[in-house]
C-alpha positions as CSV (number, residue, x, y, z in Angstrom):
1,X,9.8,0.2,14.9
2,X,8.7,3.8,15.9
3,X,7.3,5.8,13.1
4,X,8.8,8.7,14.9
5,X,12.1,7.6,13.8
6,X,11.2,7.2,10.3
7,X,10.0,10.4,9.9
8,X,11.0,13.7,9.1
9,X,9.1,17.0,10.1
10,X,8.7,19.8,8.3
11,X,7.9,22.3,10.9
12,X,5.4,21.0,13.4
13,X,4.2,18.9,10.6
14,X,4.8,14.9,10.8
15,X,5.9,14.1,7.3
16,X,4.7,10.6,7.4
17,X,7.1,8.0,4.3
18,X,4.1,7.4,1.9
19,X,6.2,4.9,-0.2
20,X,6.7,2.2,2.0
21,X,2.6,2.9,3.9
22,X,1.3,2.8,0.7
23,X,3.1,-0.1,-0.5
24,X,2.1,-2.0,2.4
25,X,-1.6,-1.5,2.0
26,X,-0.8,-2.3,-1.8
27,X,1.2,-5.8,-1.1
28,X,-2.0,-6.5,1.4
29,X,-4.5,-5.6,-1.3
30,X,-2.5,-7.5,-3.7
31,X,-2.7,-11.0,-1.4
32,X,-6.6,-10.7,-0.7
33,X,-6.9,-10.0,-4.6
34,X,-9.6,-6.7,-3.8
35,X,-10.4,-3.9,-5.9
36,X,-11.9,-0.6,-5.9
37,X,-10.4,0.6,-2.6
38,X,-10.2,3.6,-0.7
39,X,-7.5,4.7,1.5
40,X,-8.3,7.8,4.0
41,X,-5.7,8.5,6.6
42,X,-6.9,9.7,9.8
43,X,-4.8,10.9,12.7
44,X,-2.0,8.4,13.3
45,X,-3.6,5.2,11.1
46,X,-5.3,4.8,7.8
47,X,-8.2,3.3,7.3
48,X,-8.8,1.0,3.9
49,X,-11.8,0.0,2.6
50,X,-11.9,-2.3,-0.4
51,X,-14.1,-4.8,-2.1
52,X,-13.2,-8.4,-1.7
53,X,-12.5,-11.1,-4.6
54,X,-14.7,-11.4,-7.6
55,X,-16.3,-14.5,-5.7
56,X,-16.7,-11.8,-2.6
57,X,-18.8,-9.0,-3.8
58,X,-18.6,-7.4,0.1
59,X,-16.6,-4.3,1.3
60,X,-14.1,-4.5,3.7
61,X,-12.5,-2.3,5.8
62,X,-9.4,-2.4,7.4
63,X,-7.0,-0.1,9.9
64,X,-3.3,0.2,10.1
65,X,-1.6,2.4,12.4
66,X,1.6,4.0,10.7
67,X,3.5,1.7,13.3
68,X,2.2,-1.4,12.2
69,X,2.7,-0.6,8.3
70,X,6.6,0.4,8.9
71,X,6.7,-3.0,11.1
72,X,6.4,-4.7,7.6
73,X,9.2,-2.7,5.9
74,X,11.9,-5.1,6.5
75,X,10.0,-8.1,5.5
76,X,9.4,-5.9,2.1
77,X,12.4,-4.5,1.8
78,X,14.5,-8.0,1.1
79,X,11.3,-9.7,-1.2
80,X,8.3,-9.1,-2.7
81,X,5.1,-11.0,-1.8
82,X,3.9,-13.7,-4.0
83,X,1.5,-12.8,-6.8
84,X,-1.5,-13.8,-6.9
85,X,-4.5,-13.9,-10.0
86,X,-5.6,-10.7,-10.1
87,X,-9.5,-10.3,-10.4
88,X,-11.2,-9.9,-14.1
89,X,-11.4,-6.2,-12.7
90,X,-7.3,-5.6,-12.8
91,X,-7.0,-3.7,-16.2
92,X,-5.8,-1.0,-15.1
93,X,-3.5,-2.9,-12.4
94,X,-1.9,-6.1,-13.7
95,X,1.0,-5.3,-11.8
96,X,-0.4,-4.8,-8.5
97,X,-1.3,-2.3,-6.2
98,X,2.0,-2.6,-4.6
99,X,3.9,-0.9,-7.3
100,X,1.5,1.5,-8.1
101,X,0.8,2.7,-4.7
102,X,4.6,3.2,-3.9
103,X,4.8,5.2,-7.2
104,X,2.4,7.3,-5.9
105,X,3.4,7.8,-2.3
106,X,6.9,9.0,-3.6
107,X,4.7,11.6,-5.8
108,X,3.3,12.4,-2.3
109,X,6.5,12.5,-0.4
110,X,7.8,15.3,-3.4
111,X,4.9,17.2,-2.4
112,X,5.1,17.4,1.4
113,X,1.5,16.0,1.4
114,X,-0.4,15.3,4.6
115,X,-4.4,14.0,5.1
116,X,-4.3,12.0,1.9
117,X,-7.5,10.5,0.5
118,X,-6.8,7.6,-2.4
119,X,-10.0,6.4,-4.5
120,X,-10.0,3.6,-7.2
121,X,-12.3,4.5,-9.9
122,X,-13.3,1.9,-12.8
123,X,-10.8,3.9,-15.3
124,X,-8.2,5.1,-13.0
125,X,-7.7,6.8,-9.7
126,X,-9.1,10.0,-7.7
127,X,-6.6,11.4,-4.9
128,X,-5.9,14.2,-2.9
129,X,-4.2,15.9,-0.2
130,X,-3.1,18.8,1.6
131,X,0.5,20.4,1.9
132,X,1.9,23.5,3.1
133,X,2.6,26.4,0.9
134,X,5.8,28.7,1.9
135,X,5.0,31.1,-1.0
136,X,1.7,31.9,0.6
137,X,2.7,32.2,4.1
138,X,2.3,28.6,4.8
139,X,-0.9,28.6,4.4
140,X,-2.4,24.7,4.3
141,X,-3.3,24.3,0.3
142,X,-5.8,21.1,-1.3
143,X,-4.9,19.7,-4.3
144,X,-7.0,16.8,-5.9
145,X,-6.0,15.1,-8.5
146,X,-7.6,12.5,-11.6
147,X,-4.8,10.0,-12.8
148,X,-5.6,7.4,-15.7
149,X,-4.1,4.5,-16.5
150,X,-1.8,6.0,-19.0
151,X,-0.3,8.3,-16.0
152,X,-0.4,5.4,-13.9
153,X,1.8,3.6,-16.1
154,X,4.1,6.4,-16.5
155,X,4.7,7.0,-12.7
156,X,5.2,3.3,-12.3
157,X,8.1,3.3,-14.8
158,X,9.7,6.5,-13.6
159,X,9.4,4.7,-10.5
160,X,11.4,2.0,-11.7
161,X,13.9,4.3,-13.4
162,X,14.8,5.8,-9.8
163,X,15.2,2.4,-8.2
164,X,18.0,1.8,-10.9
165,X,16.6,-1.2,-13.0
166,X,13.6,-1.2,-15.0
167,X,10.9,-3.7,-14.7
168,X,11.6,-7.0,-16.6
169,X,8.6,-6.4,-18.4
170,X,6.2,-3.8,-19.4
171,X,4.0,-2.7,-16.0
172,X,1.1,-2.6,-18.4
């Protein structure tokens, strides 16, 4: 699968489907039951960096290629990894990453974003990101945001709300 032709452009710009890259890296930090993980994306890949189980106090850092994450889209598309225990850590994420970190790549996909940066924090989440701005002549713009939990949970149910059937039970 070419990442090319899941992509749209906006201008010369490479608007790369956040929803299903981020969801990938969540399912994947979901399995390995990590926390506190950072997400940069580079040219062409993302590099993750996370901290291992509670029995694995290490950081560990792994890169996907935007090819390699849409490889995986089928396999999620038709079923959802197997849950795991989540560490003592997951308070703010006993739902997973997965469904959090789609929420938020739609968000990202609304805003045209490009050079994301994602950054757990004990009470929530850090992220930002650059987009174009036609009202300023196009101009590349940085917006950073501060989520907490209780916008976390919010963006997780609007996300279920677009998908057509709400979650089965409370994300949080």
């Amino acid at each position: 699968m070419d990442l090319r032709s899941q992509t749209m452009h906006q201008g010369d710009q490479l608007l790369v489907p956040y929803q299903w890259c981020l969801r990938t890296m969540g399912a994947e930090l979901d399995v390995l039951q990590a926390s506190m993980f950072t997400i940069i994306e580079e040219p062409e890949a993302f590099t993750l960096r996370f901290q291992g189980a509670d029995d694995q106090q290490e950081w560990c850092v792994l890169r996907f290629s935007y090819d390699e994450l849409l490889a995986h889209r089928t396999e999620l598309e038709g079923r959802r990894p197997k849950r795991t225990i989540l560490s003592s850590r997951a308070k703010c994420r006993p739902r997973g990453y997965q469904d959090m970190l789609r929420a938020l790549g739609y968000e990202l996909e609304q805003a045209h974003a490009y050079s994301i940066l994602v950054d757990e924090l004990e009470d929530g989440f850090f992220f930002t990101y650059q987009y174009l701005d036609p009202s300023k002549g196009y101009v590349p713009r940085k917006r950073m945001v501060r989520v907490d939990q209780g916008r976390w949970e919010l963006m997780v149910r609007e996300a279920y709300a677009r998908r057509g059937h709400p979650p089965k039970r409370k994300p949080w």
